[in-house]
MILO-983453 format. One line per 4 residues: for each residue x, y, z of C-alpha. Coordinates in steps of 0.05 Angstrom, whole numbers, padded with zeros to 5 digits. Each point is the difference from the previous one (the first is absolute). Layout:
# residues N
X,Y,Z; ...
END
This chain:
# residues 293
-00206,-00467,-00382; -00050,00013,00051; -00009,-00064,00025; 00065,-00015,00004
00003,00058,00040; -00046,-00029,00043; 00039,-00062,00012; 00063,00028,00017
-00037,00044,00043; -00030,-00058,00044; 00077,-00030,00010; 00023,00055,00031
-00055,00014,00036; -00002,-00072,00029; 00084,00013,00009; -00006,00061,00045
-00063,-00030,00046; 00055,-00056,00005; 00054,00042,00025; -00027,00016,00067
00063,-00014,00038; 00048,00054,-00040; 00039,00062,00027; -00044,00057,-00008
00055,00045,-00006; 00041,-00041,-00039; 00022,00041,-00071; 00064,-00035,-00013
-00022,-00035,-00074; -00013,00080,-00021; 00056,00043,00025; -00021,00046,-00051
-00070,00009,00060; -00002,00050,00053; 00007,-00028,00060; -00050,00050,00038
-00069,-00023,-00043; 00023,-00050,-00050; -00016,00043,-00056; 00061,-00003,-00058
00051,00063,00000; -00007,00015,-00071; 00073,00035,-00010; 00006,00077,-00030
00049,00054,-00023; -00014,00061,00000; -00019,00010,-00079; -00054,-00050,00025
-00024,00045,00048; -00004,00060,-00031; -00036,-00031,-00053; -00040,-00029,00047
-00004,00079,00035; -00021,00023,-00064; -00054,-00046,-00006; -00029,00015,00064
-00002,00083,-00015; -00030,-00024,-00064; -00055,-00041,00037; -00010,00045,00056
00017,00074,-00035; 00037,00010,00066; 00050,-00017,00047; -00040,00008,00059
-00080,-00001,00017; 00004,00033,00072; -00010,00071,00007; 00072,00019,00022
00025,00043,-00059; -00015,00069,00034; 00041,-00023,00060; 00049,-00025,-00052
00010,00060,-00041; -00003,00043,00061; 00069,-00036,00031; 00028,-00036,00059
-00043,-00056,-00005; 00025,-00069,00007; -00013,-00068,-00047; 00011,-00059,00020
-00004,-00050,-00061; -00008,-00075,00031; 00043,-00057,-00041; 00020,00057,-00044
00049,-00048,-00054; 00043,00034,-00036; -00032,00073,00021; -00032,00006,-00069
-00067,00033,00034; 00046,00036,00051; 00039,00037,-00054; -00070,00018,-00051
-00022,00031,00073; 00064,00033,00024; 00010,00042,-00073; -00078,00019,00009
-00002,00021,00069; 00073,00031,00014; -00011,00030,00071; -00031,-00057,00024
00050,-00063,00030; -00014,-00070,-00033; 00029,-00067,00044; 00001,-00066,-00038
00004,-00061,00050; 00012,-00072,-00030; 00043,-00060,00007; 00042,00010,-00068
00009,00084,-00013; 00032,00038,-00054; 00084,00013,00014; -00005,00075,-00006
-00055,00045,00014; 00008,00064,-00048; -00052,00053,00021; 00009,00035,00060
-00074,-00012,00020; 00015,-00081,-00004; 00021,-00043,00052; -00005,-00083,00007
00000,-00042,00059; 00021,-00069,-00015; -00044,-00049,00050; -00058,-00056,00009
-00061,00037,00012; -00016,-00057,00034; 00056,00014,00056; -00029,00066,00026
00003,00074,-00043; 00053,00037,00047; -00035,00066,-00003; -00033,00041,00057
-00080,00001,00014; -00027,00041,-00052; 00053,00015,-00043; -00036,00002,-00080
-00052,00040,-00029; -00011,-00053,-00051; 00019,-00076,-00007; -00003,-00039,-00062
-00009,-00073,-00018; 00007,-00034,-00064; 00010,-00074,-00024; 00015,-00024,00066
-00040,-00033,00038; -00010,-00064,-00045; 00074,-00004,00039; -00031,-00001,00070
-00044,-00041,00036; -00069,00028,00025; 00025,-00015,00074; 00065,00036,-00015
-00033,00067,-00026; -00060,-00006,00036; 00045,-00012,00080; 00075,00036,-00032
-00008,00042,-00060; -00060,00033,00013; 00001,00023,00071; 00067,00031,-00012
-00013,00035,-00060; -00060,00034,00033; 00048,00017,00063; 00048,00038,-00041
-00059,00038,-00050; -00022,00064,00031; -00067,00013,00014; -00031,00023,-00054
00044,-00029,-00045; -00021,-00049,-00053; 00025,-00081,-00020; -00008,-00024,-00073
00002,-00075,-00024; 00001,-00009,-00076; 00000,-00076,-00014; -00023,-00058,-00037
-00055,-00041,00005; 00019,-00075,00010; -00068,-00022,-00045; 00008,-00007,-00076
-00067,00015,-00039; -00021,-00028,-00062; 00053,-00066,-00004; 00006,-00049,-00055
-00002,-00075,00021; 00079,-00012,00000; 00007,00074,00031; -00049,-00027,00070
00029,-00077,-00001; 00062,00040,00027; -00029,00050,00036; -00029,-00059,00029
00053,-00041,00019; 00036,00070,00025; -00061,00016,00045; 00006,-00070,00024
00069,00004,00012; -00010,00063,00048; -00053,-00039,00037; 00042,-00049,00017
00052,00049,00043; -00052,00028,00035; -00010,00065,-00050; -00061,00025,-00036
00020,00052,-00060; -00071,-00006,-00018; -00027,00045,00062; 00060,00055,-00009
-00045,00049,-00028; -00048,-00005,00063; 00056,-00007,00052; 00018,00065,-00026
-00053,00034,00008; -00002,-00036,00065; 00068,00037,00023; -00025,00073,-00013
-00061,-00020,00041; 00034,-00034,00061; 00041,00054,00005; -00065,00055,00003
00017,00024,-00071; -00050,00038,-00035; 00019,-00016,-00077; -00007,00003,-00065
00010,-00056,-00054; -00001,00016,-00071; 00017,-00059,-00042; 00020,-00008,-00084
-00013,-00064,-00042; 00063,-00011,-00040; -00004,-00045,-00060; 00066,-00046,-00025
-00011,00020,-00061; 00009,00076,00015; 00064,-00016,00049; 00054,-00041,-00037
00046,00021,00067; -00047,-00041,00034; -00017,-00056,-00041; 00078,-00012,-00002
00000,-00002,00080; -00058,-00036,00010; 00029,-00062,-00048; 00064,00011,00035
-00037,-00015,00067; -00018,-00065,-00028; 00063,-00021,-00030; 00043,00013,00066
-00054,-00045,00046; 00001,-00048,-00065; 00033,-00057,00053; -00055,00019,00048
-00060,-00001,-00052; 00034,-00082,-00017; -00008,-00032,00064; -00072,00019,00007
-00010,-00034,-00067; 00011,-00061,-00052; 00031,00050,-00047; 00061,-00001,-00027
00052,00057,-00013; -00023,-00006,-00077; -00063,00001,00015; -00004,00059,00048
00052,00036,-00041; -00071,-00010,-00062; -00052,00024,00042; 00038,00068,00017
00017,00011,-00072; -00081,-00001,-00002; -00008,00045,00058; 00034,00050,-00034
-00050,00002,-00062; -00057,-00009,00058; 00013,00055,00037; -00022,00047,-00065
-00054,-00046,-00035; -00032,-00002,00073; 00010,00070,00014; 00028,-00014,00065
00003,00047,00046; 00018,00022,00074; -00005,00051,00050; 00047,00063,00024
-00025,00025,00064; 00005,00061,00037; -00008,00004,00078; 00003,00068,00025
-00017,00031,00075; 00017,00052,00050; 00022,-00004,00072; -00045,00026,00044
00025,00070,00035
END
């Protein structure tokens, strides 16, 4: 199978060097793809994410790294939790730290907010945080900034969410790594073609781990990163998202390629054994830092 791989491999290759004259920003053939970075919107509810919540206590033995809990227990302190879904993490936070105010800000929010110390903000990050200069003790990040372009958080996101953190206060990212370790031959071909695929509008998943890194440092962040190697086999959750991924940009994945919808449809079926016979693997990262006073 591997040089067959290999041969599919060199058609698409030799199809996207061809396509030099195509709309960067064109997603149309994938409406299932954000349109900010290209990445696919893998859909949730929220027994999804609180699985997925669950998972990441598990992993992490904590909602939080920064050192904010005194300030939290003490009272009055305000949380800002960035792209918050369905407020799953707001909520675990809220019941733990009941004199302290929790804000969830995202594009889609829960109907009803039902603790006291709970409110959402429904908005695009990405269109300015309406909140005064230095207005949270503690900001929070996670699984969102696969959604938005480097330029975006790096010239919107970023600048404003250090306006409105006090000084003193802290910023936590908790994401994923765009790199998959320890791949089986039909689990890179489409990796492959994906990373190619990216390329070819102008985006580069592969350097997300630096460019964040990159953000806390532009900004004159002194940080942390603390980072876990999660291993399919260990996460059903997210072996079933990561094969979703690859089923929704299926139409994507077959016009970089000789394949057909048979034989893609084959070669996930042995991604899916792959992913534990390999022992693939990726990366959860933690970014954490502290405004200067």
């Amino acid at each position: 199978m591997g040089n067959e791989l290999t041969t599919l491999l060199k058609v698409k290759t030799n199809k996207v060097i061809n396509e030099k004259n195509c709309n960067r920003n064109s997603h149309e053939h994938n409406k299932n793809t954000n349109a900010n970075t290209g990445f696919p919107v893998v859909d949730c509810d929220l027994t999804k994410e609180k699985d997925h919540h669950e998972f990441l206590i598990k992993i992490w033995n904590s909602n939080f790294y920064s050192p904010v809990e005194g300030i939290l227990k003490r009272g009055n302190a305000k949380v800002l939790d960035v792209g918050c879904g369905f407020g799953t993490w707001t909520y675990d936070m809220a019941n733990n730290y009941t004199l302290s105010h929790f804000t969830g800000i995202d594009v889609i929010i829960p109907k009803d907010t039902v603790l006291p110390n709970v409110s959402f903000v429904q908005a695009d990050v990405l269109d300015g945080l309406k909140y005064p200069d230095c207005s949270f003790d503690f900001i929070y990040i996670r699984d969102l900034l696969w959604y938005i372009t480097t330029k975006d958080a790096r010239n919107k996101l970023f600048p404003d969410l250090l306006r409105i953190l006090k000084p003193g206060g802290w910023i936590e990212c908790l994401e994923y790594d765009t790199e998959i370790m320890n791949t089986g031959p039909n689990t890179q071909f489409l990796i492959d073609i994906l990373s190619s695929y990216f390329r070819n509008h102008g985006l580069c998943p592969n350097d997300f781990y630096k460019n964040l890194s990159k953000l806390f440092k532009e900004n004159k962040l002194e940080y942390q990163v603390e980072e876990k190697i999660i291993y399919f086999s260990d996460a059903e959750l997210s072996t079933k998202k990561y094969i979703l991924i690859f089923k929704i940009v299926k139409s994507v994945i077959l016009e970089y390629t000789s394949i057909d919808s048979e034989q893609y449809d084959e070669i996930l079926d042995k991604v899916c054994a792959e992913l534990m016979e390999y022992k693939t693997c990726f990366r959860s990262i933690r970014h954490i830092a502290k405004k200067k006073l």
